[in-house]
N, C-alpha and C positions, 0 to 999 in steps of 0.2 A: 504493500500500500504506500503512494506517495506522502512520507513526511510529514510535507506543508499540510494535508487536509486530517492528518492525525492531529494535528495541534492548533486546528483553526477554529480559534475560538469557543463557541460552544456549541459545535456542529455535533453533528451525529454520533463522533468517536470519543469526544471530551467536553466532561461540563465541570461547571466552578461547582465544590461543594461548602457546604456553611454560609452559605445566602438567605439573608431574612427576607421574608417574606413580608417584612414590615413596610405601611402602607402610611400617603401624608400624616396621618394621627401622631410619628413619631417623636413630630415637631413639638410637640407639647409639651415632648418632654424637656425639654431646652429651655435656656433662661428668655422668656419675650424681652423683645427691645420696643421699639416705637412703634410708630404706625405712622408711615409716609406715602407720598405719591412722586413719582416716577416722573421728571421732567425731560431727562435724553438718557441715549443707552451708548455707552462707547465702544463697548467690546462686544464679545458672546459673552463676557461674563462681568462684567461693570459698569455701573448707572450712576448716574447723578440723581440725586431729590429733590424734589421742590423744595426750597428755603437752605440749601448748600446744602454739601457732604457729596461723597460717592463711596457709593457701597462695589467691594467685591466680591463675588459669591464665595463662599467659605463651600470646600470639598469638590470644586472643579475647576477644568482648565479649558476653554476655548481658543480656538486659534486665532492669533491676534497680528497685526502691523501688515506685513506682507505675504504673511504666512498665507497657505493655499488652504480656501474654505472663510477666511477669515473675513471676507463680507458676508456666508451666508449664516456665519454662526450671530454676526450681529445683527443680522434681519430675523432672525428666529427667534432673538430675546427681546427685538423691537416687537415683535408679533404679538408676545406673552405680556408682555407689562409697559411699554409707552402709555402714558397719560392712564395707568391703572396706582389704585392704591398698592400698599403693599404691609405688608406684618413680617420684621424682623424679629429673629430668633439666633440666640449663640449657642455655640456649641463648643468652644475655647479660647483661645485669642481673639479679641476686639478689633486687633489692632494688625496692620499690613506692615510691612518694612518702608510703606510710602505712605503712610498714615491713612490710607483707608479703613474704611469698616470693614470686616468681614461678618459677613450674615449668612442664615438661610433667608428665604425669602418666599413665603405665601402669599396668593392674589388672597385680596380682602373682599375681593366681591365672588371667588368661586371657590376658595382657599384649596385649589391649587398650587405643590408644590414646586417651588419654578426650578431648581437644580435638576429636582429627577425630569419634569419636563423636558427640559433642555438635552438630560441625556438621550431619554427616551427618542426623541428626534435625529439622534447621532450629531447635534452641537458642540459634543462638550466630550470628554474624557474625566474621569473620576482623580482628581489630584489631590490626596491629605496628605498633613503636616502633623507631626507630632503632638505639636500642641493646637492643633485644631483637626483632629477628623472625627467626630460626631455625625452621626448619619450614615457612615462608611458602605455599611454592609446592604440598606438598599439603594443605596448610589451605585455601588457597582454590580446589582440586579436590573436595573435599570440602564445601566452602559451595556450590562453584557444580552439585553433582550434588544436593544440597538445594533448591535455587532453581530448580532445569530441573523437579523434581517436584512444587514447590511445598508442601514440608514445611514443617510448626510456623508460624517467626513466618511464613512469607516468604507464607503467603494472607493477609496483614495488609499494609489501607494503610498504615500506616506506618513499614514496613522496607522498599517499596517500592524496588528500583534506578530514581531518579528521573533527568530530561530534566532540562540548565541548568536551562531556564526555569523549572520546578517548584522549582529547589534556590535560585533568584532569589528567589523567589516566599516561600517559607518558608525563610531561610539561617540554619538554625540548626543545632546538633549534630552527630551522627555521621553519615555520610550515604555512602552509594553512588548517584556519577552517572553516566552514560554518555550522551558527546555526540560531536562531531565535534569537531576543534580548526582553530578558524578562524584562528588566525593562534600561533606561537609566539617569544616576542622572547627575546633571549641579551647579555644584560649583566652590567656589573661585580656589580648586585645582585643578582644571578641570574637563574633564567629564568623566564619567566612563559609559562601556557600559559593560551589562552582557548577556551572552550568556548562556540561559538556567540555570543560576548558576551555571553553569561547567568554566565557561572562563572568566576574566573579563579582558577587554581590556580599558587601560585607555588613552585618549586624551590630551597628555598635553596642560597647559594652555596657550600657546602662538601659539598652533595650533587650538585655538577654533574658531576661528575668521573664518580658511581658513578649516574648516570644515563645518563651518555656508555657507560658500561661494560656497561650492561645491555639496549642498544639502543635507549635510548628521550630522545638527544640532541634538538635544535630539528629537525636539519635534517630527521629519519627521521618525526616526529610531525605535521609540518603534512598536515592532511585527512584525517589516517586517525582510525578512531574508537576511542575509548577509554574504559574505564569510568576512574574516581577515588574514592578513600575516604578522606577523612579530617574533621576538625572543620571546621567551617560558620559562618560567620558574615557579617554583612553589610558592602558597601562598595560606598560609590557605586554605589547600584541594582543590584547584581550582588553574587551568592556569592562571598563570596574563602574558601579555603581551601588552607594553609602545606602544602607536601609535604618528608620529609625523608630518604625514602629511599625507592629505588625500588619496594617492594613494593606502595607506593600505588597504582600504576600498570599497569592491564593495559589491552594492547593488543588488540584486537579484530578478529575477518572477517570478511567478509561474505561469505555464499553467494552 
């Protein structure tokens, strides 16, 4: 059997397991913030509010500037909320590296989750942070029911869920891989997990604990396959890319 369709996404031969089933109600569980209205949208995933501020969606990433797709992911969040109310919700950091908010974001008039929205459409890619991924697990039930239909970006090479060797091949940026794990080491510096010897994705060591917690220790992870998302970069012939919490990480079946 060809590879690439053994590990395409959640087709017929592999699906993510440990996915909630959790539905917009989650939101409640979050701390509420305001209640604002929506005067422009700049991204696929950042808005401005009537009376200042811009919010960034907290747990996803849109493609932005030049990037390919990136007017239709902001006509697709212009679709969902221009000139709508909205109800912000946190779920960890407040606060962006550029002083943004980071929110979830309900319509006020259908309460309508607008992240899964967004992903739901193929807009957006699921991206958490350590200290902000709340919501995680049906954020990326909703990315990956985009991705088995092949909505928006995901019929584009390059949002592709790529092989090590392809993410070897090109280690840069944002990236979703799924490979097998050929070998996983557990040291003082943390753990390191390698993906075919094409990718090595390393666990820092203060996330080992809440990796051990969420089943996805050294000893449970060798041979089984697994997707990973996070920043990409090169090292010594091979993809290295930093994981910091377990959200990085889904484990995968095979039929």
């Amino acid at each position: 059997m060809n590879r690439r369709l053994a590990l395409s996404g959640l087709g017929s031969m592999v699906a993510s397991i440990g996915l909630s089933a959790c539905g917009d109600e989650g939101l409640g569980r979050l701390a509420a913030g305001a209640r604002a209205k929506v005067a422009a949208v700049r991204s696929g995933d950042s808005v401005e509010l009537e009376g200042g501020g811009t919010v960034r969606l907290a747990g996803i990433e849109a493609p932005y500037g030049q990037m390919e797709y990136a007017p239709e992911a902001r006509a697709a969040l212009s679709d969902l909320v221009l000139g709508q109310t909205v109800d912000l919700f946190y779920g960890g950091a407040r606060q962006d590296p550029f002083g943004r908010t980071l929110a979830h974001l309900r319509l006020g008039r259908t309460g309508q989750w607008v992240q899964k929205a967004m992903l739901e459409k193929g807009a957006a890619r699921v991206r958490t942070y350590a200290d902000n991924r709340a919501m995680a697990r049906p954020m990326l039930d909703a990315e990956a029911r985009a991705r088995a239909a092949k909505r928006g970006l995901w019929t584009l090479l390059a949002y592709r869920v790529r092989l090590p060797q392809e993410a070897a091949v090109d280690p840069f940026g944002f990236q979703l891989v799924e490979g097998r794990v050929s070998d996983v080491s557990d040291g003082g510096h943390g753990m390191t997990i390698d993906l075919e010897h094409w990718l090595s994705a390393q666990v820092a060591p203060s996330a080992k604990a809440q990796f051990a917690a969420a089943g996805l220790g050294a000893a449970t992870l060798k041979g089984k396959l697994i997707r990973v998302r996070g920043q990409s970069r090169p090292a010594s012939g091979e993809a290295l890319m930093m994981l910091d919490h377990p959200e990085q990480v889904e484990r995968l079946r095979e039929a």
